[in-house]
Each structure stands twice: as structure tokens, then as C-alpha cells.
Backbone as a chain_set.jsonl record, in Angstrom:
{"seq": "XXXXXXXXXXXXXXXXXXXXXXXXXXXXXXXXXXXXXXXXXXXXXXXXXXXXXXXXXXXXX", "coords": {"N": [[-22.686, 15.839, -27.795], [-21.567, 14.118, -25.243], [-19.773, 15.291, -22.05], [-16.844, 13.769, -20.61], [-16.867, 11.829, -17.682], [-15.345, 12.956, -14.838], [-12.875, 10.801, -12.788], [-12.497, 9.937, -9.889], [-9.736, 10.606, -9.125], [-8.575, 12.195, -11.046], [-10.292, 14.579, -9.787], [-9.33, 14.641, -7.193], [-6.465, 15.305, -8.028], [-6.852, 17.68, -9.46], [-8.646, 19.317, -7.347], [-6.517, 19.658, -5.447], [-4.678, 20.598, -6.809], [-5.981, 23.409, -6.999], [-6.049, 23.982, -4.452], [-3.141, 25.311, -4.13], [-1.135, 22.732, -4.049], [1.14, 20.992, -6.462], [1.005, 18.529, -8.742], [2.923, 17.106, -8.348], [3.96, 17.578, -5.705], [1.775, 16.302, -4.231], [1.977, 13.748, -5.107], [4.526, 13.009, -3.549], [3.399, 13.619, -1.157], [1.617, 11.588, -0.695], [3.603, 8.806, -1.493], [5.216, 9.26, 1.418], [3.811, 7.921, 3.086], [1.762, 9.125, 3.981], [-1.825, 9.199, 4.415], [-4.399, 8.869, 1.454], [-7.009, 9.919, 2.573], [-5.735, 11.903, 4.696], [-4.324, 13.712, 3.014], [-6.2, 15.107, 1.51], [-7.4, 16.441, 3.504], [-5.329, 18.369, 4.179], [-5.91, 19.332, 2.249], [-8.253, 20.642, 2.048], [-7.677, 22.018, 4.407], [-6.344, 24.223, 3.376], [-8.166, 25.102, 1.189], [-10.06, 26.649, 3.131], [-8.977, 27.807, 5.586], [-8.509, 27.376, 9.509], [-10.685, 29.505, 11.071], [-8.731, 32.229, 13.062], [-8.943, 33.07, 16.45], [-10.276, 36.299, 17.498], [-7.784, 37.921, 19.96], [-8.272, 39.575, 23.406], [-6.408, 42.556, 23.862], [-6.701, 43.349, 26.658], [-6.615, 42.817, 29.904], [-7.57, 41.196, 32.439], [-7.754, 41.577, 35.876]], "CA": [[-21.666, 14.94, -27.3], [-21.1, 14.026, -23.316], [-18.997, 15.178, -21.601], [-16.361, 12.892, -20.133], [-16.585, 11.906, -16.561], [-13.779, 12.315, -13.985], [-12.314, 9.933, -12.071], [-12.151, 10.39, -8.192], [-8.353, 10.465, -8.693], [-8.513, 13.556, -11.73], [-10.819, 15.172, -8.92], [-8.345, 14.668, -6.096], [-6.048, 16.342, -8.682], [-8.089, 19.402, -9.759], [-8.916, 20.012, -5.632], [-5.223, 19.746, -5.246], [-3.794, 22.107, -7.35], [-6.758, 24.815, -6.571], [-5.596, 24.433, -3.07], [-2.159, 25.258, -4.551], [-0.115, 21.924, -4.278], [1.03, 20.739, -7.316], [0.787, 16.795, -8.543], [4.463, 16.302, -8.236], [4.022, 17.544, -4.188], [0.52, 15.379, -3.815], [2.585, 12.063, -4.937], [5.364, 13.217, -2.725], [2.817, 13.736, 0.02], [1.648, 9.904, -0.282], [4.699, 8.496, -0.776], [6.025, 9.025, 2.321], [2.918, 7.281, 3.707], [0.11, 9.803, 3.872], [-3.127, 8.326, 3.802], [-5.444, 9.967, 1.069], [-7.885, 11.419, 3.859], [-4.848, 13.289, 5.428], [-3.913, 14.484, 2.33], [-7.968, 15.491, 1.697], [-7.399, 17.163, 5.366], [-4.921, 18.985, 4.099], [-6.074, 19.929, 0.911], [-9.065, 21.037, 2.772], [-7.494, 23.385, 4.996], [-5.369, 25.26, 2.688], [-9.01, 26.178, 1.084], [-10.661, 27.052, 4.207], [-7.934, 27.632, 7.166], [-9.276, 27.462, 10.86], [-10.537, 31.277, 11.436], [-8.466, 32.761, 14.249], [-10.22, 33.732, 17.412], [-9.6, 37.538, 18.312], [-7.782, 37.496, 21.616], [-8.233, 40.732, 23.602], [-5.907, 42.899, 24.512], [-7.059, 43.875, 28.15], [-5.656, 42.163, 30.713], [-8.185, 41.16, 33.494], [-7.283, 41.179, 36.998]], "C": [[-21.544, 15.122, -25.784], [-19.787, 13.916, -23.235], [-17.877, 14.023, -20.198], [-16.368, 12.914, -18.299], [-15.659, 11.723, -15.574], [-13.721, 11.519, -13.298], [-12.569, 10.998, -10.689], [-10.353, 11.279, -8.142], [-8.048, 12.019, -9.781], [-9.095, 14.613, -10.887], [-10.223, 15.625, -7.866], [-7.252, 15.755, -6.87], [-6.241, 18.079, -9.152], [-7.735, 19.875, -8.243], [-7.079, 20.089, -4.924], [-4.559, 21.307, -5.384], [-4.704, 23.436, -7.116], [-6.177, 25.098, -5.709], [-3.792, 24.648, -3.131], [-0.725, 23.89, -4.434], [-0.129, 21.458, -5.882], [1.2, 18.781, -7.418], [2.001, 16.421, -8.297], [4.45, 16.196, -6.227], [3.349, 16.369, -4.067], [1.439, 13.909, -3.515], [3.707, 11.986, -4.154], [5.021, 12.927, -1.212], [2.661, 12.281, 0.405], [2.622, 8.963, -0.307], [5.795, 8.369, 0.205], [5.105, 8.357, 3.281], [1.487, 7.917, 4.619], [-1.073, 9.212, 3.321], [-3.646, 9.461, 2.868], [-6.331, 11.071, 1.767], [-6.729, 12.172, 4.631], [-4.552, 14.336, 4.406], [-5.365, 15.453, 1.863], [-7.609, 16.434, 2.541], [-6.858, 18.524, 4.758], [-5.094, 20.163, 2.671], [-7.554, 21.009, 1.397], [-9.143, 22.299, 3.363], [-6.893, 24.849, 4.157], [-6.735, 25.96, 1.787], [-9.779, 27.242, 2.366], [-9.953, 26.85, 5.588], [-9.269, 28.182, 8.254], [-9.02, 28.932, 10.873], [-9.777, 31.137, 13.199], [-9.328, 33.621, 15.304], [-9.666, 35.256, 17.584], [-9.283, 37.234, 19.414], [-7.974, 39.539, 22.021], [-6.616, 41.165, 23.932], [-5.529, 43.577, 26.04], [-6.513, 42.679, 28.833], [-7.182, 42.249, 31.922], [-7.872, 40.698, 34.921], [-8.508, 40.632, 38.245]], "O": [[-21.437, 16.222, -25.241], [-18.946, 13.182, -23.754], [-18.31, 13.688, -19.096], [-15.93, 13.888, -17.686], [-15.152, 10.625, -15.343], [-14.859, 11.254, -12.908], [-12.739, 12.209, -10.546], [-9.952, 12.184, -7.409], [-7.334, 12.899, -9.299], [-8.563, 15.709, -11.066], [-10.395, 16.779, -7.471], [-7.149, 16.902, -6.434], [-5.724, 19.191, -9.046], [-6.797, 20.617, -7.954], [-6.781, 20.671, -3.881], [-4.216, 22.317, -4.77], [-4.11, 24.512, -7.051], [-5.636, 26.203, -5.667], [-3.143, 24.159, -2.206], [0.445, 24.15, -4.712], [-1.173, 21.512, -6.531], [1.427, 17.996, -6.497], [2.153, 15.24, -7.988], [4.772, 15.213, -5.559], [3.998, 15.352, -3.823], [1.616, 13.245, -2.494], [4.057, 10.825, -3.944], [5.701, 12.379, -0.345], [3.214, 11.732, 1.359], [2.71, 8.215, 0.667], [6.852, 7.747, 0.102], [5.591, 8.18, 4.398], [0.668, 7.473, 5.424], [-1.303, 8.835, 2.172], [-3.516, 10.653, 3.144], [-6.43, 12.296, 1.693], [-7.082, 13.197, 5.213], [-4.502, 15.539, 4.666], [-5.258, 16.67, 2.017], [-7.523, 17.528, 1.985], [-7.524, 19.559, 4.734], [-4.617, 21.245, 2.328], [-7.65, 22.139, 0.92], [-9.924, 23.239, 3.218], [-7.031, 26.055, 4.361], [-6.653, 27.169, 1.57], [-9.916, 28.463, 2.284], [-10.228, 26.02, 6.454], [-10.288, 28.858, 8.112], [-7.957, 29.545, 10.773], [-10.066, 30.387, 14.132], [-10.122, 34.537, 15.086], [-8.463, 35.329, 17.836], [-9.981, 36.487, 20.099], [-7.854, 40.472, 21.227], [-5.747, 40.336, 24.199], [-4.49, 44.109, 26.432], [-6.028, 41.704, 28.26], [-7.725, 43.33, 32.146], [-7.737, 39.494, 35.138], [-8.132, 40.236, 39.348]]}, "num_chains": 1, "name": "protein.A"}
């Protein structure tokens, strides 16, 4: 038997909640007029946040 294929929108779901929002936030998120790709963006970062650069602590004069 085959297995059933997801939707884009069960997918968006899934990648959601990994990245810990849950579906009640998500539809929260677009209802206030978040495009999908921002919400993507954001779903995005929360797996893979921008690495921080080391800064030094020396002081160059």
C-alpha cells in the first residue's frame, strides 16, 4: 500500500512545529498579514539561527 502524499500546506505544518511554533501561532502569524515566505523565513531561522561572529576582546589603538 502507498503511502499518502502531503500537501505543501501539511509540510508547512510539520516544518512549523519542528521549528517549535505551534499551528494555532502559524495561523496567528498569517492572519495578521504575514506572507507565507516570511513565515518560511522565520520558520527557517528558528532551525538554523545566524551564527554569531566572535568579537574580540582587545581593544586596538
Amino acid at each position: 500500500m502507498e503511502k499518502p502524499v502531503m500537501t505543501a500546506v501539511e509540510k508547512l505544518v510539520l516544518a512549523g512545529e519542528e521549528a517549535g511554533f505551534s499551528v494555532e501561532q502559524m495561523i496567528q502569524i498569517l492572519q495578521t498579514g504575514t506572507s507565507v515566505e516570511a513565515l518560511l523565513c522565520m520558520i527557517e531561522w528558528r532551525w538554523c539561527p545566524p551564527a554569531m561572529e566572535p568579537r574580540s576582546s582587545r581593544w586596538v589603538m
